[in-house]
N, CA, C and O atoms as a GROMACS GRO file, in nm:
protein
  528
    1UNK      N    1  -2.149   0.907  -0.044
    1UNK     CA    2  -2.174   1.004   0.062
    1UNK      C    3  -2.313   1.065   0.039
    1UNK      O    4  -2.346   1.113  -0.070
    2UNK      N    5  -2.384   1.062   0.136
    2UNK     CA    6  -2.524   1.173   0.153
    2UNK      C    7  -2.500   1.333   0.234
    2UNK      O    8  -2.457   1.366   0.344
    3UNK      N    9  -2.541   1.387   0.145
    3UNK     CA   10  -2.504   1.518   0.158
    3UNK      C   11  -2.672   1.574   0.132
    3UNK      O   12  -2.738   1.565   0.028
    4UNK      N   13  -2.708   1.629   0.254
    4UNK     CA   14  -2.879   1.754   0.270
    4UNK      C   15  -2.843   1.858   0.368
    4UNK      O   16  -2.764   1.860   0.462
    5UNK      N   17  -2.913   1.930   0.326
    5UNK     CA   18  -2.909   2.064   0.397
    5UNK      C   19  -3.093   2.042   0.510
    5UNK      O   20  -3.170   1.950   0.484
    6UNK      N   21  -3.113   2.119   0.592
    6UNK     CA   22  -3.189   2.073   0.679
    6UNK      C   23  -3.307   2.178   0.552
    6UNK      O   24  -3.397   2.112   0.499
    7UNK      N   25  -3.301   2.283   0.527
    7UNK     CA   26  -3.358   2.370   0.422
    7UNK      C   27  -3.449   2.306   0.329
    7UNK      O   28  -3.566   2.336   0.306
    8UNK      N   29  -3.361   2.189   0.265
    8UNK     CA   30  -3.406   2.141   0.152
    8UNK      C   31  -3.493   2.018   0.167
    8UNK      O   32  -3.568   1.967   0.084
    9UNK      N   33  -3.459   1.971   0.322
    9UNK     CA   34  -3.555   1.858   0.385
    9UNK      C   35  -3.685   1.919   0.416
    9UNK      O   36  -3.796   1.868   0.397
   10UNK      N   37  -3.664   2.008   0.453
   10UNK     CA   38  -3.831   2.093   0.526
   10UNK      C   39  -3.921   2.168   0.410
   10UNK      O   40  -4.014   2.246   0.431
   11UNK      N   41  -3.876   2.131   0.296
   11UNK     CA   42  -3.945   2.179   0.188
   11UNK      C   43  -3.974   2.070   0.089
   11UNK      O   44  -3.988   2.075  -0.033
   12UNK      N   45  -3.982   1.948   0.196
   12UNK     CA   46  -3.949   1.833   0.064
   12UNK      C   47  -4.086   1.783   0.166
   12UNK      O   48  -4.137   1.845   0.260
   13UNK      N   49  -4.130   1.626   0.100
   13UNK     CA   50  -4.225   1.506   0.142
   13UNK      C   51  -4.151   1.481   0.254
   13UNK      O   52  -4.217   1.400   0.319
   14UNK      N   53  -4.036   1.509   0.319
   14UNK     CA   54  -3.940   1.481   0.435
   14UNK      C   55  -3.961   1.563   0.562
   14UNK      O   56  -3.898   1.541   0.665
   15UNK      N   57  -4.040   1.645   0.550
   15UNK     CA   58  -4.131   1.720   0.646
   15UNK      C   59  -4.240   1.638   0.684
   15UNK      O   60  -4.265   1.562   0.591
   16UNK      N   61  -4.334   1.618   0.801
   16UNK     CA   62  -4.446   1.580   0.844
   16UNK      C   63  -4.459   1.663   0.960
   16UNK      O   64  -4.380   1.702   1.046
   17UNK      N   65  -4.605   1.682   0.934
   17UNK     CA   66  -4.679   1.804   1.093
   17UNK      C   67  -4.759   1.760   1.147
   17UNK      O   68  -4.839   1.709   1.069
   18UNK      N   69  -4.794   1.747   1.281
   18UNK     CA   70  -4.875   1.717   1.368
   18UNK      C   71  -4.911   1.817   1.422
   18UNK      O   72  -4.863   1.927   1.394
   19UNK      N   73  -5.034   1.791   1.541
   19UNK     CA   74  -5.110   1.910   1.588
   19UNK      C   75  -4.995   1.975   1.703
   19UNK      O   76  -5.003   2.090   1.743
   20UNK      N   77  -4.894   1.886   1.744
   20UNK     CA   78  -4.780   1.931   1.883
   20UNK      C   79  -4.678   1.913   1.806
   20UNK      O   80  -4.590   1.938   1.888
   21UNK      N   81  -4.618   1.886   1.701
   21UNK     CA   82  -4.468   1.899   1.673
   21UNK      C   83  -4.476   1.893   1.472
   21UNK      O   84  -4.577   1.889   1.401
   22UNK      N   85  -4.363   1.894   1.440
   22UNK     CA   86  -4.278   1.859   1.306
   22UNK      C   87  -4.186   1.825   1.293
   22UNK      O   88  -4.089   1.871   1.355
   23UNK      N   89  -4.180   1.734   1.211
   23UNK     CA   90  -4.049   1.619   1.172
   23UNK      C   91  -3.978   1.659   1.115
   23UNK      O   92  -4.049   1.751   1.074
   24UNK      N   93  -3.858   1.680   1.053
   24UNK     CA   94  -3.771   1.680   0.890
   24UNK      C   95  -3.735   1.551   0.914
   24UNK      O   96  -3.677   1.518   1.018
   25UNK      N   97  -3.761   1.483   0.838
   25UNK     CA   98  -3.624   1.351   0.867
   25UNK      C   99  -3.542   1.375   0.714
   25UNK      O  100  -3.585   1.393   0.600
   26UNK      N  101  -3.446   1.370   0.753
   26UNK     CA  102  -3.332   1.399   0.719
   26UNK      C  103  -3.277   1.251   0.684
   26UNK      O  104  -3.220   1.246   0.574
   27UNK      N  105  -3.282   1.159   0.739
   27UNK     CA  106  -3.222   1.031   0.680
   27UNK      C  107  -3.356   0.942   0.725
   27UNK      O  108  -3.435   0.947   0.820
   28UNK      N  109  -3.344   0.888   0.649
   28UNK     CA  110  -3.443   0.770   0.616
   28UNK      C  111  -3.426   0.568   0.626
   28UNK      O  112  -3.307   0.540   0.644
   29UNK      N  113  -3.488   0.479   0.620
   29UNK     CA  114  -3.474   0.396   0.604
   29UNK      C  115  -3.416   0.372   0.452
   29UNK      O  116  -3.311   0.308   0.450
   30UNK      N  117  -3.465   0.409   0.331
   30UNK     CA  118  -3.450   0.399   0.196
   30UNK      C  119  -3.262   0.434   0.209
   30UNK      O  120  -3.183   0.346   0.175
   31UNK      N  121  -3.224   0.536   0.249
   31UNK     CA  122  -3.056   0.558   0.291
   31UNK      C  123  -2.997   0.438   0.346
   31UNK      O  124  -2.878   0.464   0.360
   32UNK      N  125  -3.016   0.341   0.377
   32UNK     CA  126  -2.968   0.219   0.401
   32UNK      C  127  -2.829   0.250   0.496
   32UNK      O  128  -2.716   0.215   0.465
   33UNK      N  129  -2.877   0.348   0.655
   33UNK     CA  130  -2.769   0.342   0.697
   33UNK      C  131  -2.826   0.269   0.878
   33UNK      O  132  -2.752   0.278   0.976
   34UNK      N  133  -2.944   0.212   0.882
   34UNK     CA  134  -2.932   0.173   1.012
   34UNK      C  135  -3.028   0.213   1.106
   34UNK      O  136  -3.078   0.145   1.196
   35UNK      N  137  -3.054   0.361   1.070
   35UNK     CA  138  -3.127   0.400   1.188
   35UNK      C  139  -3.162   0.540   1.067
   35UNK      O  140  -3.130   0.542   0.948
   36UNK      N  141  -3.234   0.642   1.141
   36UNK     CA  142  -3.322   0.727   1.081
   36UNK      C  143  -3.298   0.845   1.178
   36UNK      O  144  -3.313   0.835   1.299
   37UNK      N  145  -3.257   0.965   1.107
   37UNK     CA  146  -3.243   1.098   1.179
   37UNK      C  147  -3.334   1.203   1.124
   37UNK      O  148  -3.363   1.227   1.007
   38UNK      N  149  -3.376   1.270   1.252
   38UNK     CA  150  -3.452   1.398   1.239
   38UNK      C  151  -3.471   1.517   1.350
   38UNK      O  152  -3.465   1.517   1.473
   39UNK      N  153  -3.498   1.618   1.251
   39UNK     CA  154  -3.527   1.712   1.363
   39UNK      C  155  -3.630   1.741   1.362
   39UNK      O  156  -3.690   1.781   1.263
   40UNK      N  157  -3.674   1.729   1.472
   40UNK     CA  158  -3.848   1.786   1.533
   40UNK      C  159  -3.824   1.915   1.621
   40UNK      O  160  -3.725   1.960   1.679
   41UNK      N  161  -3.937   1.951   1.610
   41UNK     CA  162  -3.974   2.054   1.699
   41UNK      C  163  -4.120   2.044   1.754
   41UNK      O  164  -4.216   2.028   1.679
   42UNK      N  165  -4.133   2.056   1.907
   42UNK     CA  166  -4.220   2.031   1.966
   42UNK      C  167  -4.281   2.158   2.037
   42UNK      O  168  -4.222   2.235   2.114
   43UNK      N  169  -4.409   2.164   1.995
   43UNK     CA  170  -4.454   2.297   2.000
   43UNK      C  171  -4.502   2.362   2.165
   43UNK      O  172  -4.564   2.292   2.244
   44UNK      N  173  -4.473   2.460   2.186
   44UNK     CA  174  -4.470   2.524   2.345
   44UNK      C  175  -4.633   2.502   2.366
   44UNK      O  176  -4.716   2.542   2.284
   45UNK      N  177  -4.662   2.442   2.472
   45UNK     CA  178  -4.811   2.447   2.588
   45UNK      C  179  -4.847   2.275   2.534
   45UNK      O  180  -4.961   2.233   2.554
   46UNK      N  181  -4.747   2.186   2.470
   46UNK     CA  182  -4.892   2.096   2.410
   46UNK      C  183  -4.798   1.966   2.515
   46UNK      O  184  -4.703   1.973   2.593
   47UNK      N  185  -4.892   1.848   2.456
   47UNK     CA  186  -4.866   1.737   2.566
   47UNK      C  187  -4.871   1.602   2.453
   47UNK      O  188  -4.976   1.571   2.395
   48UNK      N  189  -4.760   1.538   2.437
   48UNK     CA  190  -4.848   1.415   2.338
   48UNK      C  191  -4.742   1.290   2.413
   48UNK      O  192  -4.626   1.275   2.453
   49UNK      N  193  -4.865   1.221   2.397
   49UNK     CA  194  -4.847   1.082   2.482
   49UNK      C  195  -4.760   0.973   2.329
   49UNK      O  196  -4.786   0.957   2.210
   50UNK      N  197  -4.669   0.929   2.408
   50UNK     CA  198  -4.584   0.857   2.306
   50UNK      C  199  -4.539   0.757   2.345
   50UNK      O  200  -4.463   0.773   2.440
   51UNK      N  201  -4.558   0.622   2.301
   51UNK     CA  202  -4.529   0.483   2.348
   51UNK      C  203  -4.432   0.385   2.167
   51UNK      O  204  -4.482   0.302   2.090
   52UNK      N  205  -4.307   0.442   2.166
   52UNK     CA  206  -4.264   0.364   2.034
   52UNK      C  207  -4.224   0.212   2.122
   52UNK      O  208  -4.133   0.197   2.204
   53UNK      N  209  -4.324   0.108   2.074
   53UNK     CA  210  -4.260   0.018   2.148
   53UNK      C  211  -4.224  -0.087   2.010
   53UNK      O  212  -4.230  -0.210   1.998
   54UNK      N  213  -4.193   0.001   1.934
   54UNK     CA  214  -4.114  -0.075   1.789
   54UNK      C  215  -3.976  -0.032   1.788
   54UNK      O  216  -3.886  -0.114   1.775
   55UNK      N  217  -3.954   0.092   1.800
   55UNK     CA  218  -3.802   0.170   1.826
   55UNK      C  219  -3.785   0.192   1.937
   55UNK      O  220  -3.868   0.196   2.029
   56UNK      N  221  -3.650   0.213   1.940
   56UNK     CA  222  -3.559   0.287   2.044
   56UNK      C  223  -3.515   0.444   1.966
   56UNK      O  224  -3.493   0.467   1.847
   57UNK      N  225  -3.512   0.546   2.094
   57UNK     CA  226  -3.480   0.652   2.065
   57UNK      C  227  -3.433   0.753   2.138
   57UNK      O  228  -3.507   0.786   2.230
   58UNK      N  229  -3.310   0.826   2.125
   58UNK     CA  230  -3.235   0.896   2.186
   58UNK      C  231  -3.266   1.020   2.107
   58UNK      O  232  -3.256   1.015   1.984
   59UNK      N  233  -3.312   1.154   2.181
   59UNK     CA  234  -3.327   1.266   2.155
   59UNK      C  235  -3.271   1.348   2.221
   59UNK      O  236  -3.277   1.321   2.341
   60UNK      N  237  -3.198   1.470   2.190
   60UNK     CA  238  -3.107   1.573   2.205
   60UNK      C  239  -3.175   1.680   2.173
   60UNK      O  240  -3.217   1.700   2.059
   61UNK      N  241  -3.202   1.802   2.323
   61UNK     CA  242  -3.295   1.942   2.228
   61UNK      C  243  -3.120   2.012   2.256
   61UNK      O  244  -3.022   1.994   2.327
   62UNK      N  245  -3.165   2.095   2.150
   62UNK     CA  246  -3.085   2.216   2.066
   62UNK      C  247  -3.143   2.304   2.151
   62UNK      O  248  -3.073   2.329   2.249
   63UNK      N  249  -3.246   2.359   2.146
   63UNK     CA  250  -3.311   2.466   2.186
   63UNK      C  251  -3.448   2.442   2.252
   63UNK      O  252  -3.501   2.332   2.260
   64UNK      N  253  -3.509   2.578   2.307
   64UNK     CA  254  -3.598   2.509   2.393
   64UNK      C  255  -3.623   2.463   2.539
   64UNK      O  256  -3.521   2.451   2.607
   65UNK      N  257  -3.749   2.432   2.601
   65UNK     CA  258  -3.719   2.395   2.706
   65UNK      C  259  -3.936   2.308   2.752
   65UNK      O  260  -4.045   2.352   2.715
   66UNK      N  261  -3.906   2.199   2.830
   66UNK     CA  262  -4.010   2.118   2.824
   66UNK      C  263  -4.005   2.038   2.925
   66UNK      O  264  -3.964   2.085   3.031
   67UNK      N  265  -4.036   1.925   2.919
   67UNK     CA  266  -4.023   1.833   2.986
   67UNK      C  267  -4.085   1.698   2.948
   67UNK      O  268  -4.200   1.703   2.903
   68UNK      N  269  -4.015   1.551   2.960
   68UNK     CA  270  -4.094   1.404   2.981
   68UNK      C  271  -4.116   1.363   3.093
   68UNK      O  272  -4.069   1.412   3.195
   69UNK      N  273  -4.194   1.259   3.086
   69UNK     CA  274  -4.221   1.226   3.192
   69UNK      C  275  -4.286   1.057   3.155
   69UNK      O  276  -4.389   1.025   3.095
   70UNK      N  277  -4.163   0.960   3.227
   70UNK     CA  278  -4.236   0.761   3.204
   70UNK      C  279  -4.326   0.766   3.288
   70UNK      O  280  -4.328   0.777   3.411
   71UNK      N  281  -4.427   0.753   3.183
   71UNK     CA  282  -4.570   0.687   3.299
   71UNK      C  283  -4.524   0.528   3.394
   71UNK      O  284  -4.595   0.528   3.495
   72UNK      N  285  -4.474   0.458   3.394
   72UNK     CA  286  -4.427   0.349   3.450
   72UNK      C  287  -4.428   0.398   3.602
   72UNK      O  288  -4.492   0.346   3.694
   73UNK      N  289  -4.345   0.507   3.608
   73UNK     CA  290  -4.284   0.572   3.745
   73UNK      C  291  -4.302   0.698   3.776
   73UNK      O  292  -4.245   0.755   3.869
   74UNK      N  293  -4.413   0.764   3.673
   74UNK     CA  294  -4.424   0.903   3.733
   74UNK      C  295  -4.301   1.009   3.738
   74UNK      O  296  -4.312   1.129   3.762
   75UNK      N  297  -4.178   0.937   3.707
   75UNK     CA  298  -4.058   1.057   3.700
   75UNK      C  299  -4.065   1.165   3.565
   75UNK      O  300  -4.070   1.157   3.442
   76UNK      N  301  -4.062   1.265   3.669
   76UNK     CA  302  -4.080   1.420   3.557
   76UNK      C  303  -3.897   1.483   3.516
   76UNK      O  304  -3.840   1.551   3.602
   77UNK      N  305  -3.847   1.461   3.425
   77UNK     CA  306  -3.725   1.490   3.362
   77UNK      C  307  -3.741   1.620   3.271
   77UNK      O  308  -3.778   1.619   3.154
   78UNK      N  309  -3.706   1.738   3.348
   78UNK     CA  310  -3.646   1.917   3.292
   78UNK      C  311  -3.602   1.890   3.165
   78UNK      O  312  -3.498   1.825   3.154
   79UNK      N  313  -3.664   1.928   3.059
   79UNK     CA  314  -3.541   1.942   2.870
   79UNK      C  315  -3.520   2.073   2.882
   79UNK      O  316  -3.599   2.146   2.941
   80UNK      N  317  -3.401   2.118   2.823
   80UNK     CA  318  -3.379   2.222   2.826
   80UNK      C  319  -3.275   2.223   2.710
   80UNK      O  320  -3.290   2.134   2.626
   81UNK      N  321  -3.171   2.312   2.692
   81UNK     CA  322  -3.075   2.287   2.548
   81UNK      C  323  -2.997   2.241   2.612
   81UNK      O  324  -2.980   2.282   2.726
   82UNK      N  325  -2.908   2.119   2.548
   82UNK     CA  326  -2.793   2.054   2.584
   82UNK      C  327  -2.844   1.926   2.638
   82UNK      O  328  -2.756   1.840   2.637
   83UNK      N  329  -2.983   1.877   2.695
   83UNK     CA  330  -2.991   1.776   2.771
   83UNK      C  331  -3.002   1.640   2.635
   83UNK      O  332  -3.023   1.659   2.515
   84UNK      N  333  -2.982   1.523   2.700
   84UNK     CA  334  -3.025   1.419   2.606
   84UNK      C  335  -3.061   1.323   2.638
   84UNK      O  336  -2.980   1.253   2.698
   85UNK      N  337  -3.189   1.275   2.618
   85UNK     CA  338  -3.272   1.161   2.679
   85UNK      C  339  -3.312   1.020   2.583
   85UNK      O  340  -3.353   1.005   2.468
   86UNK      N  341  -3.282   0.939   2.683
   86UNK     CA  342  -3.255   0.805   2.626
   86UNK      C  343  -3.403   0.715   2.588
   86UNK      O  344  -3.465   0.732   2.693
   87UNK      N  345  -3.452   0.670   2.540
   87UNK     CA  346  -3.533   0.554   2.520
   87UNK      C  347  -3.532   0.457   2.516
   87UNK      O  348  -3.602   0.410   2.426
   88UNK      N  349  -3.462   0.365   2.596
   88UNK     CA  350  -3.376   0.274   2.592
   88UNK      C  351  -3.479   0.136   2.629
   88UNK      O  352  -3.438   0.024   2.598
   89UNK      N  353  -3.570   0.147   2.676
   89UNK     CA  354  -3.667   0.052   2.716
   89UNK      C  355  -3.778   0.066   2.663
   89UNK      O  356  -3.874   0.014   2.721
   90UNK      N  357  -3.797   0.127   2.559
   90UNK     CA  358  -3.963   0.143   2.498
   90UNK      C  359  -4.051   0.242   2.584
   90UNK      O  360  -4.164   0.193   2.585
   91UNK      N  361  -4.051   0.328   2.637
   91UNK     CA  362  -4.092   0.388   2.787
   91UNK      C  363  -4.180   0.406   2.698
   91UNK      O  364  -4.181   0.399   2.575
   92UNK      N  365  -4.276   0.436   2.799
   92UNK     CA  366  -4.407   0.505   2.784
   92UNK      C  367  -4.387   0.608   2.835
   92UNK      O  368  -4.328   0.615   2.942
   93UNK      N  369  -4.447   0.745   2.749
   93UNK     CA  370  -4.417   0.865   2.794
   93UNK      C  371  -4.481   0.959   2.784
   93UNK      O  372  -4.573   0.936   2.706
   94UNK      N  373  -4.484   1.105   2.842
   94UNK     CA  374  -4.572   1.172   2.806
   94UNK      C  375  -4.465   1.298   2.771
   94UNK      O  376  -4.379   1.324   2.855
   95UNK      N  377  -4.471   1.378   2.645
   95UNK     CA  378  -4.334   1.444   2.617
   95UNK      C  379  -4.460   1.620   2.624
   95UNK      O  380  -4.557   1.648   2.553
   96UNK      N  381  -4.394   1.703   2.745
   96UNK     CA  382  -4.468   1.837   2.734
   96UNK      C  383  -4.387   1.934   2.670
   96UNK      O  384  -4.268   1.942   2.698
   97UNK      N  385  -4.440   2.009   2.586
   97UNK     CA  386  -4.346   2.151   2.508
   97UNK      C  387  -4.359   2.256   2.632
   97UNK      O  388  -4.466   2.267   2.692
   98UNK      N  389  -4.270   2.314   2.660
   98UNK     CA  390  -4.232   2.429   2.769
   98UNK      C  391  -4.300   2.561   2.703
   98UNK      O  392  -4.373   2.560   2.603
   99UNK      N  393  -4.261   2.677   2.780
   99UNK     CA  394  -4.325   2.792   2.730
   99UNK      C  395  -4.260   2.858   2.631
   99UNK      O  396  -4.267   2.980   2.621
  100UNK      N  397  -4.180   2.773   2.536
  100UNK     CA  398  -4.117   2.776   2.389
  100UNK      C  399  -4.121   2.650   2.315
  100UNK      O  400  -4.137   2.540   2.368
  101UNK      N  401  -4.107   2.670   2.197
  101UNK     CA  402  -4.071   2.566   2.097
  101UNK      C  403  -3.935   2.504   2.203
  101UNK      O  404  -3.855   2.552   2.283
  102UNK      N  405  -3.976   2.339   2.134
  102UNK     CA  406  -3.833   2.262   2.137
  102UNK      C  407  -3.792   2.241   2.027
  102UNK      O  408  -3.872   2.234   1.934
  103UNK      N  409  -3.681   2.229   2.013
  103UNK     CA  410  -3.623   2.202   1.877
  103UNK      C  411  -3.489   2.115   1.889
  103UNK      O  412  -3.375   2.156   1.909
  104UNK      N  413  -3.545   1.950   1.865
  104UNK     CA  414  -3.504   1.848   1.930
  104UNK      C  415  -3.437   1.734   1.759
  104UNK      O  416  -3.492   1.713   1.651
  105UNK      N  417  -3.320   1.695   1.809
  105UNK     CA  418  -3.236   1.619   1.739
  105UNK      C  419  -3.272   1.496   1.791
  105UNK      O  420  -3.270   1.464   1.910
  106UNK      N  421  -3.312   1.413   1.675
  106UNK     CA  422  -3.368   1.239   1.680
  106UNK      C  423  -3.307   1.141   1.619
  106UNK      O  424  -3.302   1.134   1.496
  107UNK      N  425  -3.263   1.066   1.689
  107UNK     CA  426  -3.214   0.920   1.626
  107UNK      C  427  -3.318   0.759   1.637
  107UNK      O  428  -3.282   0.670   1.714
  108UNK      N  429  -3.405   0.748   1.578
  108UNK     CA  430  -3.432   0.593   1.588
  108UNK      C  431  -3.394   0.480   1.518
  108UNK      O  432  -3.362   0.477   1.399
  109UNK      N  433  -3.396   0.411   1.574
  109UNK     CA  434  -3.360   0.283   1.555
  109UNK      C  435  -3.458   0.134   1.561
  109UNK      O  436  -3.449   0.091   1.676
  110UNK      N  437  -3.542   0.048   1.482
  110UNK     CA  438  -3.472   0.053   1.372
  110UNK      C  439  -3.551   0.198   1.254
  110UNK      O  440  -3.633   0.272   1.309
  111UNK      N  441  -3.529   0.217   1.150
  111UNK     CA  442  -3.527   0.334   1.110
  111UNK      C  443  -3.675   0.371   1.058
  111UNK      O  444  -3.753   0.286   1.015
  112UNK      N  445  -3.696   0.478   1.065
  112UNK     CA  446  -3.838   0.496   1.003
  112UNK      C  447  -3.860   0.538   0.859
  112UNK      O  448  -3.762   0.597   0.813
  113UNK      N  449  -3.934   0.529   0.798
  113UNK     CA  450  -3.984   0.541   0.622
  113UNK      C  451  -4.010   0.660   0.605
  113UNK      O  452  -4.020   0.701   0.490
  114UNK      N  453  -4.028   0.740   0.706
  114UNK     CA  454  -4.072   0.909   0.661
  114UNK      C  455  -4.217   0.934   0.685
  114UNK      O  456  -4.228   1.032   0.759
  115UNK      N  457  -4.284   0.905   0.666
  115UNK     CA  458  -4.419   0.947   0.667
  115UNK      C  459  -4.522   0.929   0.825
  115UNK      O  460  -4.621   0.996   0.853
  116UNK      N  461  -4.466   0.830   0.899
  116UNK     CA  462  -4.492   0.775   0.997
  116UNK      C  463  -4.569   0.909   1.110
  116UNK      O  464  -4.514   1.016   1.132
  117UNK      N  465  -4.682   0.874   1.159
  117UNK     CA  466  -4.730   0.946   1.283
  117UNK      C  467  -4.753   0.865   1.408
  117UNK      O  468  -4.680   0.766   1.413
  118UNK      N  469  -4.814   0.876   1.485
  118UNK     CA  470  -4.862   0.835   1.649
  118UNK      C  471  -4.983   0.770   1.576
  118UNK      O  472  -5.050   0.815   1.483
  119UNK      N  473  -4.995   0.640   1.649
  119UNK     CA  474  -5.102   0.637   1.642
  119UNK      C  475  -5.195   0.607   1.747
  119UNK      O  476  -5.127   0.609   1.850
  120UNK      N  477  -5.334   0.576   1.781
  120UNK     CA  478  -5.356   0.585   1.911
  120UNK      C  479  -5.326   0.585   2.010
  120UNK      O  480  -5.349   0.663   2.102
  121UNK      N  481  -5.246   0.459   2.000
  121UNK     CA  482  -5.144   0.470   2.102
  121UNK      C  483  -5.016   0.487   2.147
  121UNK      O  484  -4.943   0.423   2.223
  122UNK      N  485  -5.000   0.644   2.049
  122UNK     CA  486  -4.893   0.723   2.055
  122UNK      C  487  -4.736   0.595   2.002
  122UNK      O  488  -4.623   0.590   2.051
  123UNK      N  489  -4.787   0.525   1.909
  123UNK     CA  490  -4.661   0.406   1.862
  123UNK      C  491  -4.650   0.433   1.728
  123UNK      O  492  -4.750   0.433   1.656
  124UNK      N  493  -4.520   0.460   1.681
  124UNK     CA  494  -4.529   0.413   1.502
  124UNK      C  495  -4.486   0.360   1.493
  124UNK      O  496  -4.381   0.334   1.554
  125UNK      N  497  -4.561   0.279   1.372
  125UNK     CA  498  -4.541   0.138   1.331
  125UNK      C  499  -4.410   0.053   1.291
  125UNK      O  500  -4.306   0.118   1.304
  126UNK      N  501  -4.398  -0.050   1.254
  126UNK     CA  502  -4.280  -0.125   1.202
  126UNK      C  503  -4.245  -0.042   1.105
  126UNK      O  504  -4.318   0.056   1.094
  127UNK      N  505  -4.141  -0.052   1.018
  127UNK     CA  506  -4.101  -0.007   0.892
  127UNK      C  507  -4.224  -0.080   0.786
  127UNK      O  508  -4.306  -0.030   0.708
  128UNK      N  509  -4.188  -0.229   0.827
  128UNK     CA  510  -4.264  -0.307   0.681
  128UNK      C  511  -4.445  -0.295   0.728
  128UNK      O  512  -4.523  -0.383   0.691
  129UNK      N  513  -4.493  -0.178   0.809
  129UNK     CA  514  -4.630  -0.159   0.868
  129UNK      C  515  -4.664  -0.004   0.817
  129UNK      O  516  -4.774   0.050   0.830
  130UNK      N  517  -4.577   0.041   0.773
  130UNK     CA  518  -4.611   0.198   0.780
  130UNK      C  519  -4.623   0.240   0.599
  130UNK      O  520  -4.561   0.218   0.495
  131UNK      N  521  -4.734   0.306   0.638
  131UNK     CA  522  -4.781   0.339   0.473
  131UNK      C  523  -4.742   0.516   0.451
  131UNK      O  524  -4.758   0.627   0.501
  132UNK      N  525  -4.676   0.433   0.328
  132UNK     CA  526  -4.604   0.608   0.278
  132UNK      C  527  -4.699   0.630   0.125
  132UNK      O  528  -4.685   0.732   0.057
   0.00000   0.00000   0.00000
């Protein structure tokens, strides 16, 4: 059994910060369970363009309120607490923080190594691509 407290993740190398959000990941690829969980929080006024076209990812905000939006189709989708949005096709997206923090529950798949950011083009990398 794996047993963490979210406390002890955000004070560990299991934290990562960007200029619009922060990670805990909380489960990892090295956990050998499949997929990779974390909580981010996405910071109120910012905008970051995000294209994982290595993962799939389903995110759940807790708190908060924002909005995405697939460049494909221009559709603008309300976050707010309780909503949960799918990634089910690699979308290309543009994810905005509302006039609060989000504070958003993450599942990808396949799992990430921890250290991972955006990179130009808002993608992180493979597992066996990403330098920790």
């Amino acid at each position: 059994m794996i047993v963490r407290t979210l406390e002890e993740c955000q004070n560990s190398e299991r934290r990562v910060d960007s200029d619009n959000w922060n990670s805990v990941r909380m489960l990892l690829k090295d956990d050998k369970m499949g997929f990779s969980f974390h909580i981010t929080t996405i910071y109120a006024n910012t905008e970051t363009p995000i294209h994982y076209q290595n993962h799939l990812e389903s995110v759940y905000c807790m708190s908060g309120n924002g909005e995405v939006e697939t460049l494909s189709d221009g559709k603008v989708y309300k976050i707010e607490a309780g909503t949960l949005y799918i990634l089910d096709k690699h979308d290309n997206h543009l994810l905005r923080g509302g006039s609060e923090d989000m504070k958003m529950a993450c599942v990808f798949n396949p799992p990430l190594n921890g250290k991972e950011v955006h990179d130009e083009n808002g993608v992180y990398p493979l597992a066996a691509e990403a330098v920790t």
